[in-house]
VEXLUM-444756 format. One record per residue (C-alpha): residue number from 1; x, y, z. Coordinates in nm, 2 decimals, decimal comma. Layout:
BEGIN
 num     xx     yy     zz
 NUM      X      Y      Z
...
END
This chain:
BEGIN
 num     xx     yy     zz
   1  -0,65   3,00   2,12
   2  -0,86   3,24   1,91
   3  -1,09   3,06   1,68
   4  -1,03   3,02   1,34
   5  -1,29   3,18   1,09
   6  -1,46   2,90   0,88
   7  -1,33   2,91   0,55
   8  -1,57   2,86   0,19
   9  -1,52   2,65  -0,11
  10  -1,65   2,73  -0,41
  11  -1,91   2,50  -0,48
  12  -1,86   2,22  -0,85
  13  -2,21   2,20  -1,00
  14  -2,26   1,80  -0,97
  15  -2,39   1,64  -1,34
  16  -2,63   1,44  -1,12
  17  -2,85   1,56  -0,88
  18  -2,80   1,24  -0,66
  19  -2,41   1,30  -0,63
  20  -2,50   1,60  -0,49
  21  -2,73   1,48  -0,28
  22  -2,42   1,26  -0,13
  23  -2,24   1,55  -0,06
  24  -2,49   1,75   0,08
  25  -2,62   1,50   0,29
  26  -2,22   1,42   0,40
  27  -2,23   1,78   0,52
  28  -1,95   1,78   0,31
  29  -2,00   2,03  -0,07
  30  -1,78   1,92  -0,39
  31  -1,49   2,17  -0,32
  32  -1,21   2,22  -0,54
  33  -0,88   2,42  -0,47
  34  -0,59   2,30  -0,27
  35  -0,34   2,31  -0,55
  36  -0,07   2,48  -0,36
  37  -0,11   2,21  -0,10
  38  -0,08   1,96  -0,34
  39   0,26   2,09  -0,46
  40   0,36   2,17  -0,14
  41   0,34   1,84  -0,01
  42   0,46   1,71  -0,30
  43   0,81   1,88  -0,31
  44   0,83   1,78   0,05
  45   0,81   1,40  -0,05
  46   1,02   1,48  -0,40
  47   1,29   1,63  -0,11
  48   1,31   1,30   0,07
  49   1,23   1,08  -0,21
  50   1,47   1,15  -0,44
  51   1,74   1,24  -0,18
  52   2,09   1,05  -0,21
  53   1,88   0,80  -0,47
  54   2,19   0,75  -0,68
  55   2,45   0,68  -0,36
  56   2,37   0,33  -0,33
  57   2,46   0,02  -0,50
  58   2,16  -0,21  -0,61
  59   2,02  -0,42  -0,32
  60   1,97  -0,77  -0,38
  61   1,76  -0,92  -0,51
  62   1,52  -0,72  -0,64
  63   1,67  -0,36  -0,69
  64   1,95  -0,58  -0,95
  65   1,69  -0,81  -1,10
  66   1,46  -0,56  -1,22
  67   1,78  -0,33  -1,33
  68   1,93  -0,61  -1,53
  69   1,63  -0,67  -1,69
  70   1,59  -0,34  -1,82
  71   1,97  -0,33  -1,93
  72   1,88  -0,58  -2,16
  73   1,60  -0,47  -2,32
  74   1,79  -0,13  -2,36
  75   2,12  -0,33  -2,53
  76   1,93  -0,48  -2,79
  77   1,72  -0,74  -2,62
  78   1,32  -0,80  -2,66
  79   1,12  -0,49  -2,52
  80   0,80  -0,75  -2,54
  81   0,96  -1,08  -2,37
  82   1,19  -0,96  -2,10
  83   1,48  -1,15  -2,02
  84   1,70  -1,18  -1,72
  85   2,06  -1,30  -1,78
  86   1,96  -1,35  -2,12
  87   1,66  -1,62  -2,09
  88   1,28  -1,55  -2,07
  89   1,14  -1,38  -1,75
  90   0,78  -1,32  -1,72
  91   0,73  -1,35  -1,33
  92   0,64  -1,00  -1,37
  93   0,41  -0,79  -1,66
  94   0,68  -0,54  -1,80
  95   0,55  -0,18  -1,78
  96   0,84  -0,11  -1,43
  97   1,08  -0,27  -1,72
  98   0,97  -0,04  -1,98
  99   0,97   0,31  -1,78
 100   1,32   0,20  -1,63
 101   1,44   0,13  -2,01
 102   1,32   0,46  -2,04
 103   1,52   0,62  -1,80
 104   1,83   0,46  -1,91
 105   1,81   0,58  -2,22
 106   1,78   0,95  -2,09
 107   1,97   0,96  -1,77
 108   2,23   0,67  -1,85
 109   2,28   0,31  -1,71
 110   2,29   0,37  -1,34
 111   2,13   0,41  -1,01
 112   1,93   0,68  -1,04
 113   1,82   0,60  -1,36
 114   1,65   0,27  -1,22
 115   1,49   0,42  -0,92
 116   1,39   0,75  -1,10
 117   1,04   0,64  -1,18
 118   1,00   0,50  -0,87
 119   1,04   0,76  -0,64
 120   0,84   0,98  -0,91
 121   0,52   0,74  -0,87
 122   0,57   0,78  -0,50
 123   0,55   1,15  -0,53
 124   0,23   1,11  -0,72
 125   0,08   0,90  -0,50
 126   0,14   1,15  -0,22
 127  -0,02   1,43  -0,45
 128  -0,33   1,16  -0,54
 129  -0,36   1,17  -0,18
 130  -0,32   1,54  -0,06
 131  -0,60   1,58  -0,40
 132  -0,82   1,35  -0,26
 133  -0,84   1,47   0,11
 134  -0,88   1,85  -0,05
 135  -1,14   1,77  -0,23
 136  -1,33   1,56   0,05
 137  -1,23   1,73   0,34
 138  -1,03   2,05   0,28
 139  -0,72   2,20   0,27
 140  -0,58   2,17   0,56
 141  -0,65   1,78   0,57
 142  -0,50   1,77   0,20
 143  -0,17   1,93   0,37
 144  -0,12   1,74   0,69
 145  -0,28   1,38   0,48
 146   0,02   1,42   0,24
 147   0,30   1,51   0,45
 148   0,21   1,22   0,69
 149   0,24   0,98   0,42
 150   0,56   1,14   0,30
 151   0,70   1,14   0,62
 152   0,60   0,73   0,70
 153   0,87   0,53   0,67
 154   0,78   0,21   0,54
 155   0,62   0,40   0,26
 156   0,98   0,65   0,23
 157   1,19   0,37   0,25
 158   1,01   0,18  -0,08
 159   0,98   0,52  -0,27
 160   1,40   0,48  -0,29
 161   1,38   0,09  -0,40
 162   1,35  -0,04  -0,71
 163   1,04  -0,32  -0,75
 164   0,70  -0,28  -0,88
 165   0,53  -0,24  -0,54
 166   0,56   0,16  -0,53
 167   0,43   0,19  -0,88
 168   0,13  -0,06  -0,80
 169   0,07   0,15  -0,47
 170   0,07   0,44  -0,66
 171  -0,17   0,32  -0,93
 172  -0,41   0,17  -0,65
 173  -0,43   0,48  -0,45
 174  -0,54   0,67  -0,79
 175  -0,81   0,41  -0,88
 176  -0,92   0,40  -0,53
 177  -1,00   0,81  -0,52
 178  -1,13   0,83  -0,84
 179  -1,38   0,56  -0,79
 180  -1,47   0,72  -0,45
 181  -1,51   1,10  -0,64
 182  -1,68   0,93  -0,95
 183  -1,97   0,78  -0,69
 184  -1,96   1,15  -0,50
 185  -1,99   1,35  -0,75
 186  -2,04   1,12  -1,09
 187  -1,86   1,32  -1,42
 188  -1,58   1,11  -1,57
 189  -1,36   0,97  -1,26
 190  -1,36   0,64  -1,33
 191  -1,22   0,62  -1,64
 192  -0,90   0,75  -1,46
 193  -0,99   0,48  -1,25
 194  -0,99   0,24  -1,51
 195  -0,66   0,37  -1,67
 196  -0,49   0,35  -1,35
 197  -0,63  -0,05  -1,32
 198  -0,48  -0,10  -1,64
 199  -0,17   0,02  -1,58
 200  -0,16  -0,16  -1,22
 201  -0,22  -0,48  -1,40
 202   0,10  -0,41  -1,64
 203   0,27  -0,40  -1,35
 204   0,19  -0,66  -1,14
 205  -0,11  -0,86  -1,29
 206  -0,49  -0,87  -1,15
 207  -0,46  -0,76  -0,84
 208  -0,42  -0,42  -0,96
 209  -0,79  -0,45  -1,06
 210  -0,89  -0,65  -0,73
 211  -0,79  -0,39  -0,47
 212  -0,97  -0,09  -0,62
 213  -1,31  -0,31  -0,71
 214  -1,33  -0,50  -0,36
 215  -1,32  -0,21  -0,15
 216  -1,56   0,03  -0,38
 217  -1,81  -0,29  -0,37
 218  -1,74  -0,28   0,00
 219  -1,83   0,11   0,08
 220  -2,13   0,05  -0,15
 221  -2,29  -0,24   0,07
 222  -2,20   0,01   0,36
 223  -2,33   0,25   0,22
 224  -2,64   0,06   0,13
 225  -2,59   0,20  -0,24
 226  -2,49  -0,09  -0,44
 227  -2,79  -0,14  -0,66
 228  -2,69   0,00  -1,00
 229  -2,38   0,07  -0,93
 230  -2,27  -0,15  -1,24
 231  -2,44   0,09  -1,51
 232  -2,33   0,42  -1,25
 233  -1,97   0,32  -1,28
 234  -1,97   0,22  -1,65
 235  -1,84  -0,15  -1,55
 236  -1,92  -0,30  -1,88
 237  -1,72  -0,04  -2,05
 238  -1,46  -0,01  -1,79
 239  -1,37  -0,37  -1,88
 240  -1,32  -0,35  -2,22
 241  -1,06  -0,07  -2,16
 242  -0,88  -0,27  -1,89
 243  -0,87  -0,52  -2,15
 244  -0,79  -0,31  -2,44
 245  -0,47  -0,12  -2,30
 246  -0,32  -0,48  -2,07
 247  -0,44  -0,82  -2,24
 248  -0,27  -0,74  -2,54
 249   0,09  -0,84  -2,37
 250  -0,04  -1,09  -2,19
 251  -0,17  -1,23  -2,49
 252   0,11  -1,23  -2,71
 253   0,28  -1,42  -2,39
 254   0,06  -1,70  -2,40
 255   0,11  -1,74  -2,81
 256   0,48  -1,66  -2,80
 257   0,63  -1,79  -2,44
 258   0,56  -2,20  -2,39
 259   0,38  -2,25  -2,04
 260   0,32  -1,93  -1,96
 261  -0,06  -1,92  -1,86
 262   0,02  -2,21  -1,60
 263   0,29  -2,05  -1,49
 264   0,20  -1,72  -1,47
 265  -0,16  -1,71  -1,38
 266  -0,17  -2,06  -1,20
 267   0,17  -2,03  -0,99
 268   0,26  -1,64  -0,96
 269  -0,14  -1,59  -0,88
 270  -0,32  -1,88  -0,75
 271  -0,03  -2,13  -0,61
 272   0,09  -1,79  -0,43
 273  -0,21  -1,69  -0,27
 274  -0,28  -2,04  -0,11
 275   0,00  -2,24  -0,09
 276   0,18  -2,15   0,22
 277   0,49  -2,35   0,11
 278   0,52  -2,22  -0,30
 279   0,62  -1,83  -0,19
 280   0,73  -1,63   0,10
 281   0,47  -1,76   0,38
 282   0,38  -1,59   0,71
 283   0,10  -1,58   0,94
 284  -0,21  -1,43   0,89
 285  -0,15  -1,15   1,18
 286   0,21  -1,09   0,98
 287   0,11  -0,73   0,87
 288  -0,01  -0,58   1,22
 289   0,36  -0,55   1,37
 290   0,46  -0,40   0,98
 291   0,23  -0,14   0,99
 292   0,24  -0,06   1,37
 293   0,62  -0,02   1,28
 294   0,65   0,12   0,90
 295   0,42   0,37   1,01
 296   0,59   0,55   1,30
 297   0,60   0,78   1,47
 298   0,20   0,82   1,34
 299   0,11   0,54   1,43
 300   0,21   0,54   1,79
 301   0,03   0,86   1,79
 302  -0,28   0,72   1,72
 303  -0,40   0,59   2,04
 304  -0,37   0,94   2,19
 305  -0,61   1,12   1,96
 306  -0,96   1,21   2,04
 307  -1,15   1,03   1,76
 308  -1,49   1,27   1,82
 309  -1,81   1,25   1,63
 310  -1,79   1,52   1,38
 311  -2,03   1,55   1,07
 312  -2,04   1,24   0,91
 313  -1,83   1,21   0,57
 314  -1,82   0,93   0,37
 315  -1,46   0,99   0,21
 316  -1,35   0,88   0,61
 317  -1,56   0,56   0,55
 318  -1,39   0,46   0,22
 319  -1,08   0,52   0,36
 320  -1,11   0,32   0,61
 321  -1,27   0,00   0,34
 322  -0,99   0,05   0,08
 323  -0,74   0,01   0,41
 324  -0,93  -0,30   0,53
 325  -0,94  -0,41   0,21
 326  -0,59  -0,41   0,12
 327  -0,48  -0,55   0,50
 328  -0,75  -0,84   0,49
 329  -0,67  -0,94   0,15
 330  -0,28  -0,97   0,22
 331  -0,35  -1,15   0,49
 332  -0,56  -1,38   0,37
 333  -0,29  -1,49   0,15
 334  -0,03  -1,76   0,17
 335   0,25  -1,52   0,03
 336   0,35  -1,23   0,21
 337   0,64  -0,98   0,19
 338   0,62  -0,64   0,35
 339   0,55  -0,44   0,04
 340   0,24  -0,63  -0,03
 341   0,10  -0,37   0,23
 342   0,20  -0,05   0,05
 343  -0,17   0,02  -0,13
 344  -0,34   0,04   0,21
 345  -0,09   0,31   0,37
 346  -0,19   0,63   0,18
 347  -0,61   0,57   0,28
 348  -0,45   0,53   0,63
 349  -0,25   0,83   0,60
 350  -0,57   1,04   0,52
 351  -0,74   0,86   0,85
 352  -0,47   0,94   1,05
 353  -0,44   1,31   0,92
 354  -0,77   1,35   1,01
 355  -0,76   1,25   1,33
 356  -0,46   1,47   1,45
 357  -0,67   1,80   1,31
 358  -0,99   1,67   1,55
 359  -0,74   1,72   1,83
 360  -0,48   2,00   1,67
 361  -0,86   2,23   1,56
 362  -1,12   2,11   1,86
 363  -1,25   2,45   1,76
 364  -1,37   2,34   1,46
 365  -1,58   2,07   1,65
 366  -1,93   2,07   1,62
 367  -2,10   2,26   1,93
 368  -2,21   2,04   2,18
 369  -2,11   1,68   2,06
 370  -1,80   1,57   2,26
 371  -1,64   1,75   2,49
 372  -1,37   1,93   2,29
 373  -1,00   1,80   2,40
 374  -0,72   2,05   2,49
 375  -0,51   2,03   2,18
 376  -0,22   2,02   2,39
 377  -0,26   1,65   2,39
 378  -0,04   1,64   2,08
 379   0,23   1,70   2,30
 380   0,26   1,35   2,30
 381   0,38   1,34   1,97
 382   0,72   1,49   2,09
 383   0,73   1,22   2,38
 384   0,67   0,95   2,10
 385   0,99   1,10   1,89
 386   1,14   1,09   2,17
 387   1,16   0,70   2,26
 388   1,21   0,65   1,91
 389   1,54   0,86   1,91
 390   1,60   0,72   2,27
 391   1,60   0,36   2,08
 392   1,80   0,40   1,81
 393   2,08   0,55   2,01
 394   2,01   0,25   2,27
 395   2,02   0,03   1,95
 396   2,36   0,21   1,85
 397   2,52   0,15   2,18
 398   2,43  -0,21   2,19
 399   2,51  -0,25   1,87
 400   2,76  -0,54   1,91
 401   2,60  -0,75   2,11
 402   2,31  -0,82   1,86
 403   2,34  -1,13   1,64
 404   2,26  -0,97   1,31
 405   2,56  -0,72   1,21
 406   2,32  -0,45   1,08
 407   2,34  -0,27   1,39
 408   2,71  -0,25   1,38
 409   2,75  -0,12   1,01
 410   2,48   0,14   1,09
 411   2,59   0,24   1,41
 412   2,73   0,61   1,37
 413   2,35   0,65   1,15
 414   2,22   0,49   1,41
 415   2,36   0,82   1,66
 416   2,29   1,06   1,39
 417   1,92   0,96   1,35
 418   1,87   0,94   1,77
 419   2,01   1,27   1,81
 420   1,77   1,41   1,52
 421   1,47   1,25   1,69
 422   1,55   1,34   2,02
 423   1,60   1,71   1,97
 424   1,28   1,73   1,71
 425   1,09   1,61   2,01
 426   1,18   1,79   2,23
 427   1,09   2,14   1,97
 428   0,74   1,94   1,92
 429   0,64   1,91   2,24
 430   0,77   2,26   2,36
 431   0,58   2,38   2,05
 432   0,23   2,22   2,16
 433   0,27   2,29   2,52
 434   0,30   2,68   2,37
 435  -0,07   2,59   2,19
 436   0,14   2,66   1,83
 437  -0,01   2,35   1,71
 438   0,09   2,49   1,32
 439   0,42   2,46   1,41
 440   0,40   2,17   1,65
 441   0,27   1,98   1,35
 442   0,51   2,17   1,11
 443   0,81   2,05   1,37
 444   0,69   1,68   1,32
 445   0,71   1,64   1,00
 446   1,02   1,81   0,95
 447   1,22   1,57   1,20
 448   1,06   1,28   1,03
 449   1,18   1,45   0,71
 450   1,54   1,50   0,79
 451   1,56   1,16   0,96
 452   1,41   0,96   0,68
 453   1,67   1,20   0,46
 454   1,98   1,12   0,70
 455   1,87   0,72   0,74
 456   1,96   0,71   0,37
 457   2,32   0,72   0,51
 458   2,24   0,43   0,69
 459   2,16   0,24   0,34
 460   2,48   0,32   0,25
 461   2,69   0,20   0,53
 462   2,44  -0,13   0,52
 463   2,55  -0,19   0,13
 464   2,84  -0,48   0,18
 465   2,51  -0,68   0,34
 466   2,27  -0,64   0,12
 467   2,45  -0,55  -0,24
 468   2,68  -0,73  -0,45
 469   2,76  -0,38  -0,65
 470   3,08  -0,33  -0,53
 471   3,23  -0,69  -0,53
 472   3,06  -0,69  -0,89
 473   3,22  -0,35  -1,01
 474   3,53  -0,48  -0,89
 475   3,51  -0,82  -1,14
 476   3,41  -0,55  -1,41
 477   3,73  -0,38  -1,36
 478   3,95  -0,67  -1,32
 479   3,80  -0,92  -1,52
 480   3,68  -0,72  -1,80
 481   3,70  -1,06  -2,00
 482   3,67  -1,32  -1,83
 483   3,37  -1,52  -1,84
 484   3,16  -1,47  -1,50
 485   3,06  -1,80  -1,27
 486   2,79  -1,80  -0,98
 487   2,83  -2,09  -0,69
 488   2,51  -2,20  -0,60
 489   2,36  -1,87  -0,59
 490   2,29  -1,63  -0,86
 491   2,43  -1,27  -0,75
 492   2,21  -1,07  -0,94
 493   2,43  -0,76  -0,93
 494   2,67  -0,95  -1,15
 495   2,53  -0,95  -1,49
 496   2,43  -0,57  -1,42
 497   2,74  -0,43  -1,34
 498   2,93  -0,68  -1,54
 499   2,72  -0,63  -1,86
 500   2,75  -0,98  -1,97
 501   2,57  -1,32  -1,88
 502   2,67  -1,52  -1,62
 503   2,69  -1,92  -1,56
 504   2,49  -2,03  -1,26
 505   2,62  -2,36  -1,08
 506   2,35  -2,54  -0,87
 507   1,98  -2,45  -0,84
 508   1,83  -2,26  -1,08
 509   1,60  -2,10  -0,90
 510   1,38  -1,82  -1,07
 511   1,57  -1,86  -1,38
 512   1,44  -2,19  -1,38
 513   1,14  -2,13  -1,60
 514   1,33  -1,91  -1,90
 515   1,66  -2,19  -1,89
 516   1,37  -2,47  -2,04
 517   1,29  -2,22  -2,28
 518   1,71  -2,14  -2,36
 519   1,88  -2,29  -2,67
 520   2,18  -2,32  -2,45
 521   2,10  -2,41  -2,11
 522   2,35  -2,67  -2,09
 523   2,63  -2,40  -2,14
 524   2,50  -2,15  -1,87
 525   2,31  -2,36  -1,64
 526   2,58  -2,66  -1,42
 527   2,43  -2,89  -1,18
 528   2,72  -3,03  -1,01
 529   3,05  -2,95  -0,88
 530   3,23  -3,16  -1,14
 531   3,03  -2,94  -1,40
 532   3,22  -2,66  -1,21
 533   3,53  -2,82  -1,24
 534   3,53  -2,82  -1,57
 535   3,43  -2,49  -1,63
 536   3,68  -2,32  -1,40
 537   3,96  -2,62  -1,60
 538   3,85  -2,53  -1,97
 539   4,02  -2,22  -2,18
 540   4,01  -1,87  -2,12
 541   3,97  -1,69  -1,81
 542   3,75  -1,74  -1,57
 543   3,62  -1,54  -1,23
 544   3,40  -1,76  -0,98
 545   3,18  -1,60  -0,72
 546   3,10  -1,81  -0,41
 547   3,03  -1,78  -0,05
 548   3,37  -1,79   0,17
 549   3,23  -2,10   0,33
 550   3,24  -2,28  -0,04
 551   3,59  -2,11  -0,10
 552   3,76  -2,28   0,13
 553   3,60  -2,62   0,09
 554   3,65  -2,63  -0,28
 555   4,03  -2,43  -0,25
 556   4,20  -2,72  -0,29
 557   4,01  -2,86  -0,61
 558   4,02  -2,55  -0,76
 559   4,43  -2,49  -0,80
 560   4,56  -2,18  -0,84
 561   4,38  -1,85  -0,80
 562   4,32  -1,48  -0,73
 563   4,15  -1,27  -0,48
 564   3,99  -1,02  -0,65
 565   3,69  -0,87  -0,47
 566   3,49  -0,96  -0,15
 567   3,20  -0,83  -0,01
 568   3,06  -0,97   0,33
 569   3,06  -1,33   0,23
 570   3,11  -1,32  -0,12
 571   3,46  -1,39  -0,25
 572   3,53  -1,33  -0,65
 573   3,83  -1,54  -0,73
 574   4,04  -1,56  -1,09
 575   4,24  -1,86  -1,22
 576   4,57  -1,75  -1,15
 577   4,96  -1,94  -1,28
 578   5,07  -1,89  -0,91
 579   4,96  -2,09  -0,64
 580   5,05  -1,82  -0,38
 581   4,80  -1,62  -0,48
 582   4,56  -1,79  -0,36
 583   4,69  -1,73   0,02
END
C-alpha cells in the first residue's frame, strides 16, 4: 500500500516554555484541529445513543427511582431535599435530579425526558475523548478513539439508562484530559478540570474529585515531575472552587436533614468502600471479566495487535494511569456494581485506538524499530465478529434450555443481532484481506453500530423482567383512585407512573432513612401482615402489588378481589364485591 504523506499541525505557542518542552521532547507538538472529527464521531454516538431511548419502560430499580425523584421535585416538591415516594432521599447529591427536572419540564413527563441528559453526557464524553486524542495524537486517532468508545457496549448500553454513573463518567473523562493538557501545555485547563470535579461531586459525592487527582499524582511520580505540581496546577485555588460551586448543598443537608453526615459520608462513602457485607460486595478480580466483556468486540482484538515502540508520548502513559486508576480503585473496594467501571473505559478506548492504527498505518512506523506488521492482521477483527454473532445465534437456539428466561424473551433479537455480526464480519475481514484498512475499520464500527442500535430491541422484549411500567400503567388506568399498596417490596415504577405515593408493607429498605424523618410513617410504612390486613379491610379502594408467590398464600385472607395487571411475577389486585373474581 502506497504510503501516506505525513500530515502538519499547526503549531499553539505554549505560555511556558517547559510545557513545550514536554511536547517537544514527547516528539509529539501542541496541535489543534480535528473538529470535524469531533463531530463526526459524535453524531455517530448521538445515532446509537439516543436511538429508540423513549421505547422502553423504566427498568428497576434505578431507571424508576431516579425518575420518580425528579417527578416530585417537578410537581411541587423540594428542588434542594429530594424526596422519593414523598420522604427525604439523599443517598445521592441532586445535580442528575435537577437536569432530569429539567427535561421534564421541556420535553414532558416521560422516557425520553429522563434519559435525555444522559445519553447527551455520553455523547460528550465521546467528543472529550475524540478532543483529547486530536490534540495528543492526531486526527486520525481522535476519529477511530471516539468511535471505539461509541461503539463499546458496556459504555452504549449505560448511555440509554438512567443513573448517575454516565454523567460521573462523563465528568471524570473531562477532568482527567484537561489535567493531562493543563501539565502539557499549562494555559487555563484545569479550571475546566476543576469545574468538571465539581460537578462530579454533585453527582455522586468525592469520588468525582478522587479519580481525576489519583491518577494525575500518579503520571507525575512516573513521570518523575511531581515537585511543584501543587502551585503548577493551582491546587489551592482549585479547592476553593470545588468547594464554592458543591459544599453549599451538602451543607445545607447537614443543617436541614437529621443524620445526614453519618449517613451520607460515613455509610454511602466509608461503610461502602470497606464493608463487604453493607453494599453490593464482589471480589476484588470482579471487574476483569466486565471489561473483557463490556468492551467487545475491542477487546478481544487486543491481543492480536502489534503494540511496537513508536515515539514516546506521554498522553499514552496517562491513559493508561487514569485506567489503572479507576480499575484498582473499584476494586479495592467492598462495593461493586458494573457501572462503577465506566470512568476508566474512555482512557482505554484512546489505548485501544491507538493500538489498531500501529497495525492499520505500520507505515507510519518509525524506520528501523520493529519490524513493521502486515496490516492485514486486522483481519482478525472480522473473525472476532464473527464468534460473537456465532454465539448469540447459538445463545438464541439454546435459548430454552438456560435457567434464566432472558434468553427466551430476547430470542428473535438474539437472531437479529447474530445475523448482523456474522455478515459485518465477514465485509471486515474481506475488507482487510483487500489491504482497505479505511474501510475495514469503517466496516467495524458500523456493525457494532447497527447492532448496539438493533440490541435496543432486545431491551424491549426483556421489559416484563426487568420493569414494572406496564403492570404500573395498567393500575394508573384502572385504579385511577385507589390508594396504591407494595408487598414486601417497593416497585419503584409505581409511584412514577401512578403519580401518587405508595404504602410499603415489610422492609423498608432505602426508604428506610427518609420514613424516620416522615411525619407519617406509621400511615405509609406497615410491618406486618396484620398491618396489611387492615389496610386492604379499611375504606376506599385499594390495589395491592405482590409477587404471585404471596398472592396465593395470602388469597384466602384477603377475600374478594380483582386481577388487574401482571407482569412476570408481579400481580396488581383490587378489592372486588365478587368473590369470583378472584379466579
Amino acid at each position: 500500500m502506497r504510503a501516506l504523506k505525513p500530515v502538519h499541525w499547526p503549531v499553539v505557542a505554549a505560555p511556558n516554555p517547559d510545557h513545550a518542552d514536554r511536547a517537544a521532547a514527547a516528539g509529539t507538538p501542541l496541535t489543534t484541529g480535528g473538529a470535524r472529527e469531533v463531530i463526526a464521531v459524535s453524531a455517530l454516538a448521538a445515532a446509537v445513543f439516543f436511538f429508540n431511548l423513549w421505547r422502553y419502560g423504566f427498568w428497576e430499580p434505578d431507571e424508576a427511582r431516579y425518575a420518580e425523584i425528579a417527578r416530585e421535585m417537578v410537581q411541587g416538591g423540594s428542588f434542594l431535599i429530594p424526596h422519593l415516594n414523598y420522604v427525604i432521599y439523599v443517598e445521592k447529591p441532586p445535580l442528575l435530579y435537577w437536569l432530569t427536572a429539567l427535561s421534564f419540564n421541556v420535553f414532558g413527563v416521560n422516557e425520553f425526558a429522563a434519559r435525555f441528559f444522559i445519553a447527551i453526557f455520553a455523547v460528550v464524553g465521546v467528543a472529550a475523548t475524540a478532543g483529547f486524542a486530536a490534540r495528543c495524537f492526531g486526527r486520525r486517532h481522535a476519529l477511530l478513539a471516539g468511535a471505539v468508545l461509541a461503539t463499546i457496549p458496556l459504555y452504549a448500553a449505560m448511555a440509554q439508562v438512567l443513573t448517575t454513573d454516565m454523567i460521573l463518567a462523563a465528568l471524570v473523562t473531562i477532568a482527567n484530559f484537561a489535567l493531562f493538557l493543563h501539565w502539557r501545555e499549562g494555559g487555563r485547563w484545569c479550571w475546566l478540570a476543576y469545574v468538571a470535579m465539581a460537578m462530579g461531586v454533585l453527582t455522586k459525592g468525592p469520588v468525582a474529585i478522587a479519580l481525576p487527582l489519583f491518577a494525575m499524582a500518579g503520571f507525575l511520580v512516573w513521570e518523575g515531575d511531581l515537585r511543584g505540581s501543587a502551585a503548577r496546577f493551582h491546587l489551592l485555588g482549585g479547592a476553593a472552587l470545588i468547594a464554592a460551586v458543591s459544599a453549599p448543598w451538602f451543607i445545607a443537608m447537614i443543617a436541614w436533614v437529621p443524620g445526614f453526615f453519618n449517613f451520607y459520608f460515613i455509610g454511602e462513602h466509608l461503610r461502602r468502600a470497606f464493608e463487604a457485607s453493607y453494599s453490593h460486595g464482589e471480589p476484588f478480580y470482579f471487574y476483569a471479566p466486565v471489561l473483557a466483556g463490556g468492551l467487545l468486540p475491542w477487546s478481544m482484538l487486543v491481543p492480536f495487535l502489534t503494540w511496537r515502540r513508536l515515539r514516546p508520548n506521554p498522553a499514552r502513559r496517562f491513559c493508561l494511569m487514569a485506567a489503572s486508576t479507576t480499575v484498582v480503585a473499584f476494586s479495592c473496594a467492598s462495593a461493586k456494581l458494573i457501572p462503577y467501571i465506566l470512568p476508566a473505559v474512555p482512557p482505554i478506548a484512546v489505548l485501544i485506538a491507538d493500538g489498531i492504527i500501529s497495525c492499520a498505518w505500520p507505515e507510519d512506523a518509525d524506520a528501523g524499530a520493529v519490524p513493521r506488521p502486515d496490516s492485514r492482521i486486522l483481519a482478525e477483527s472480522g473473525l472476532l465478529l464473527g464468534i460473537m454473532g456465532a454465539i448469540a445465534v447459538g445463545a438464541g437456539i439454546l435459548a430454552p434450555e438456560f435457567r434464566s428466561p432472558y434468553p427466551t424473551y430476547v430470542r428473535p433479537s438474539l437472531f437479529g443481532l447474530g445475523a448482523m455480526l456474522v455478515a459485518g464480519g465477514a465485509i471486515t475481514t474481506a475488507l482487510f484481506l483487500a489491504r482497505r484498512t479505511r474501510s475495514g475499520l469503517a466496516a467495524i464500527v458500523a456493525t457494532m453500530a447497527l447492532t448496539l442500535m438493533g440490541s435496543s430491541w432486545a431491551r424491549i422484549e426483556a421489559e416484563p423482567l426487568r420493569s414494572y411500567a406496564v403492570l404500573a400503567r395498567e393500575v394508573a388506568a384502572r385504579a385511577p383512585d385507589s390508594s396504591v399498596i407494595c408487598y414486601h417490596r417497593y416497585v419503584q415504577a409505581l409511584p412514577f407512573y401512578t403519580r401518587r405515593r405508595v404504602v410499603l408493607v415489610g422492609a423498608r429498605t432505602e426508604l428506610g432513612f427518609g420514613s424516620k424523618l416522615s411525619p407519617d410513617a406509621d400511615r405509609y410504612f406497615l410491618k406486618t401482615d396484620g398491618d396489611l390486613m387492615r389496610e386492604w379491610q379499611s375504606a376506599g379502594e385499594k390495589v395491592l402489588v405482590l409477587d404471585e408467590a404471596d398472592l396465593a398464600r395470602l388469597k384466602d385472607q384477603l377475600g374478594p378481589y380483582t386481577m388487574i395487571g401482571s407482569e412476570f411475577h408481579k400481580r396488581a389486585i383490587m378489592k372486588s364485591d365478587e368473590r369470583a373474581a378472584g379466579n
